[in-house]
ROSE-4610 file (N, C-alpha, C; in Angstrom, 1 decimal, always signed):
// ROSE-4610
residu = [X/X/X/X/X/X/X/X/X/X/X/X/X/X/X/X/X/X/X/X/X/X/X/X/X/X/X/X/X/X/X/X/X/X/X/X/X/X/X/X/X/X/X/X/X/X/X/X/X/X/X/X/X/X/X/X/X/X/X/X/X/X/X/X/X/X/X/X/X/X/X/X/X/X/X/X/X/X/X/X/X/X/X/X/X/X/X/X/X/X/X/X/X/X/X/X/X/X/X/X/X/X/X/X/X/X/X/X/X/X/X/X/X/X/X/X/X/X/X/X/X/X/X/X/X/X/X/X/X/X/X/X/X/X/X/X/X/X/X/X/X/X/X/X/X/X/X/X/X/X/X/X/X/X/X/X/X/X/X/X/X/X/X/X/X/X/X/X/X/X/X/X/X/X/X/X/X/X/X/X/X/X/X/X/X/X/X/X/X/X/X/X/X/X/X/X/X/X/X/X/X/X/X/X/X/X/X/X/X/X/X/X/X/X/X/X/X/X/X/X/X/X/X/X/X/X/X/X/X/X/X/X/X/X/X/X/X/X/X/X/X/X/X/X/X/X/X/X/X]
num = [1/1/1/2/2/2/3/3/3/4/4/4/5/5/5/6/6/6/7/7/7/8/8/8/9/9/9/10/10/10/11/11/11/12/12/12/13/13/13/14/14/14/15/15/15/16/16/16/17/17/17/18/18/18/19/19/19/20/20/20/21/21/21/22/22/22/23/23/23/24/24/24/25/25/25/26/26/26/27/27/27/28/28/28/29/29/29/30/30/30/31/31/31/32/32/32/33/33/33/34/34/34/35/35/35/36/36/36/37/37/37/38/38/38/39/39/39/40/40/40/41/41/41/42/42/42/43/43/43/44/44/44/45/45/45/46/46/46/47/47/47/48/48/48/49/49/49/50/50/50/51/51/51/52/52/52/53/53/53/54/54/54/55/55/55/56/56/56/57/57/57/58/58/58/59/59/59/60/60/60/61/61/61/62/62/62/63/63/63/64/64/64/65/65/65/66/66/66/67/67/67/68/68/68/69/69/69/70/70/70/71/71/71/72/72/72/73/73/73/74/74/74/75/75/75/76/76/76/77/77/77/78/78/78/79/79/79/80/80/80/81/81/81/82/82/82/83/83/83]
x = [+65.6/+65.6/+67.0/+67.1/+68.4/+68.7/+68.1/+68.3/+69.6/+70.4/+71.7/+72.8/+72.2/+72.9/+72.8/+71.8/+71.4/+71.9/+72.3/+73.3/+74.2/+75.0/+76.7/+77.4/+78.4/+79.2/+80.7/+81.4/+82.4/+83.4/+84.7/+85.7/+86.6/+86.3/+87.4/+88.6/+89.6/+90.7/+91.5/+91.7/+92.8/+93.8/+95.0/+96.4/+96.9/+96.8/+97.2/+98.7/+99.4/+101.0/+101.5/+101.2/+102.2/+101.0/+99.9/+99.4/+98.2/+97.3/+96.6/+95.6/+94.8/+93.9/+92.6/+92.2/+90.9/+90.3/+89.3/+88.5/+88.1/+87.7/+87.6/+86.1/+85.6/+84.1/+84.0/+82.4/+81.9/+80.8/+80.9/+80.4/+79.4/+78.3/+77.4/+77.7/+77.6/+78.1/+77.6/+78.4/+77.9/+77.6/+77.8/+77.7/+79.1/+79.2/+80.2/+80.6/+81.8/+82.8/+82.6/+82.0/+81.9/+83.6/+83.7/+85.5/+85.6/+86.6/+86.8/+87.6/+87.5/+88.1/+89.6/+90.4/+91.7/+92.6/+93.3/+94.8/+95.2/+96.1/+97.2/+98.1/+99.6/+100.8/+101.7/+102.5/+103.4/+104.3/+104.9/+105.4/+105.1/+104.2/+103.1/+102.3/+101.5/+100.7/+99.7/+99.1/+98.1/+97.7/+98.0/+97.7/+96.1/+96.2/+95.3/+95.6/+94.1/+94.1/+94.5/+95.4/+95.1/+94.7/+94.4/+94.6/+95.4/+95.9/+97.0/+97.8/+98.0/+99.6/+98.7/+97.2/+96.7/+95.7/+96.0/+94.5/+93.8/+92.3/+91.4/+90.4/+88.7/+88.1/+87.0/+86.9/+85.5/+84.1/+84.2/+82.6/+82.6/+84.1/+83.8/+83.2/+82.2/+81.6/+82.4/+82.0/+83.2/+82.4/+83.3/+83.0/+84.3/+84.9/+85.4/+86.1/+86.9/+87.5/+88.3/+89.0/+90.1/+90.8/+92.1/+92.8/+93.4/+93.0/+93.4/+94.8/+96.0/+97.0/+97.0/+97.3/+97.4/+98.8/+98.9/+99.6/+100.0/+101.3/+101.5/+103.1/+102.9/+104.0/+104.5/+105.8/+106.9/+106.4/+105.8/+105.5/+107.0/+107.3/+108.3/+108.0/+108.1/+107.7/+108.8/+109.9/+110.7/+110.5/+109.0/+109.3/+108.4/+109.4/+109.4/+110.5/+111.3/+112.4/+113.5/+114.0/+115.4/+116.6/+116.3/+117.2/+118.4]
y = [+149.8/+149.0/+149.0/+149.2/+149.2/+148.1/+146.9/+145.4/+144.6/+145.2/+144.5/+145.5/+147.0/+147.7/+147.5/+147.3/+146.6/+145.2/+144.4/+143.0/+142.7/+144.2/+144.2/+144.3/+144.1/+143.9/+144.2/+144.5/+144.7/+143.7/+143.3/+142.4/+143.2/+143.2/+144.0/+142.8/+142.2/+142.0/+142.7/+141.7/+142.2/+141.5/+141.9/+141.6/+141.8/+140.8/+141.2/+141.5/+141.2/+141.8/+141.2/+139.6/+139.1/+138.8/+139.1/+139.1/+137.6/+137.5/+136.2/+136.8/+135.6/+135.4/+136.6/+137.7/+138.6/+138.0/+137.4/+136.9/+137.9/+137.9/+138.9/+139.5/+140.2/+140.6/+140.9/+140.6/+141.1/+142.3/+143.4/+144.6/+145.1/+145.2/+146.1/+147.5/+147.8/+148.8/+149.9/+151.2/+152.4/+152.0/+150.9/+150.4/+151.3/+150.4/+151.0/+149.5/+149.2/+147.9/+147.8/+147.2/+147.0/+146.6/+147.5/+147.0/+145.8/+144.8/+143.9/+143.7/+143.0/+142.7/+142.6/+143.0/+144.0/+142.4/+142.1/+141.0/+141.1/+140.0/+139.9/+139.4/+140.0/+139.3/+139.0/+138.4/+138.0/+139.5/+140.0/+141.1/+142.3/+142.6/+143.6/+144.1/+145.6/+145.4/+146.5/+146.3/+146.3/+148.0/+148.7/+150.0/+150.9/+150.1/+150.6/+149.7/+150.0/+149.0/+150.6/+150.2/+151.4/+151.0/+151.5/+151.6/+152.3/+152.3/+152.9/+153.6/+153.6/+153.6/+154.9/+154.8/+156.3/+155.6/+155.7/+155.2/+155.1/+154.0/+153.8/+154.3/+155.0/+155.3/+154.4/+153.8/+152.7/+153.6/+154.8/+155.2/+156.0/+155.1/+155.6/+154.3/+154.8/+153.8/+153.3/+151.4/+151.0/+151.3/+151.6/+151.9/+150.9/+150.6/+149.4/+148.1/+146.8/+145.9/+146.6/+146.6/+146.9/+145.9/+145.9/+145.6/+146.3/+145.7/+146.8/+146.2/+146.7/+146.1/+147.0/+145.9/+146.2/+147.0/+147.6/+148.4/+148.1/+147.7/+146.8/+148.1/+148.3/+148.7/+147.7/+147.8/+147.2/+147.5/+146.1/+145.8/+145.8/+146.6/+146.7/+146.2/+144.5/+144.3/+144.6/+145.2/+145.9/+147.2/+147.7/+149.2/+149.1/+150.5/+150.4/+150.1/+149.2/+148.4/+149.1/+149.6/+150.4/+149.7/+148.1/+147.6/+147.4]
z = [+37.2/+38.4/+39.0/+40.3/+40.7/+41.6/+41.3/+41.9/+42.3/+40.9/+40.6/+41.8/+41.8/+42.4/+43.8/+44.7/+45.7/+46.8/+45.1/+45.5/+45.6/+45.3/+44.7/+46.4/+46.5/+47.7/+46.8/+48.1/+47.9/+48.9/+48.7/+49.7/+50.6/+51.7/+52.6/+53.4/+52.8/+53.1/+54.6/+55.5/+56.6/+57.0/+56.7/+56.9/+58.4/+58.7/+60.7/+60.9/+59.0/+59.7/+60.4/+60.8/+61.9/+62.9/+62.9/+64.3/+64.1/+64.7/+64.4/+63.4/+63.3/+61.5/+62.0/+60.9/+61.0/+60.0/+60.2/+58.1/+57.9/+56.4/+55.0/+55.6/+55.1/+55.3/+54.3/+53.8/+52.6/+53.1/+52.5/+52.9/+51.5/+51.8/+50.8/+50.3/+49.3/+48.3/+49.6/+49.9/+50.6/+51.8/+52.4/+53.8/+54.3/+56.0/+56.5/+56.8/+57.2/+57.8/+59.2/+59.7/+61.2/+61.7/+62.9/+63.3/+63.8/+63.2/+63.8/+65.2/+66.0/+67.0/+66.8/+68.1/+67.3/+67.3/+66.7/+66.2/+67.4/+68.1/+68.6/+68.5/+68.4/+68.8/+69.1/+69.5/+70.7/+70.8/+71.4/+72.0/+71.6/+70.8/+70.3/+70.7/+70.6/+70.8/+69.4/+69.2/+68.0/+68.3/+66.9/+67.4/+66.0/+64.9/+64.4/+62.6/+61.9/+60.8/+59.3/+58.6/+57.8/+55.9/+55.3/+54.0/+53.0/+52.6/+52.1/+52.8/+53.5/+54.9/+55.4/+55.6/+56.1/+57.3/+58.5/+59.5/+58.9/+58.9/+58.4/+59.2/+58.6/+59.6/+59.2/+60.4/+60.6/+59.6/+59.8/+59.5/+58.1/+57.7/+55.9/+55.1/+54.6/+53.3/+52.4/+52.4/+51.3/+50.0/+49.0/+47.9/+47.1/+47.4/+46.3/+47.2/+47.0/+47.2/+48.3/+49.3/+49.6/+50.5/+51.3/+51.7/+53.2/+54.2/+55.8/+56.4/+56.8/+57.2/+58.5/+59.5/+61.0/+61.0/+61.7/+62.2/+63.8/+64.5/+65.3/+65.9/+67.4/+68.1/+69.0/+69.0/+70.1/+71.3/+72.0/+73.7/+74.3/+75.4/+76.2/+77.0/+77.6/+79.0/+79.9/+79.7/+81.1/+81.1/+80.7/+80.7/+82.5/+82.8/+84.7/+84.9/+84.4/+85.6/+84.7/+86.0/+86.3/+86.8/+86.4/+87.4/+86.4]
C-alpha cells in the first residue's frame, strides 16, 4: 500500500533577503510549488527565487525540504536624469 507515500509532504521555506514576509508552503511529494507572489523592497527590485545560488524552476517537482532565497537588484530611481 502506498498510503504513507501519498501523505508525505515536503517544507518549501522562502527567505525574501530583506524583502517582506513569503509563508512556507507545504508541497506534496512529486508535486510542483505553485510561484508565490514576488517580495518587495524598499529600493529594490525583486529579480528571481533560487536554490542553491542556481534560479529556481517553478516546474521542477519538490522532492525534498528546501529553502528559496530571493534574489534582489539595485532600484535606481535617478536612472534617466542627466542632471
Amino acid at each position: 500500500m502506498n498510503q504513507k507515500i501519498d501523505e508525505a509532504y515536503f517544507y518549501v521555506v522562502f527567505d525574501s533577503n530583506g524583502g517582506t514576509r513569503v509563508y512556507s508552503e507545504k508541497v506534496k511529494i512529486n508535486e510542483r510549488l505553485k510561484k508565490p507572489e514576488d517580495p518587495t523592497r524598499e529600493g529594490y527590485k525583486f529579480k528571481y527565487w533560487t536554490l542553491n545560488s542556481k534560479e529556481y524552476d517553478f516546474n521542477t517537482k519538490v522532492r525534498s525540504n528546501i529553502t528559496l532565497v530571493a534574489i534582489w537588484e539595485v532600484s535606481s530611481s535617478e536612472e534617466g536624469d542627466n542632471s
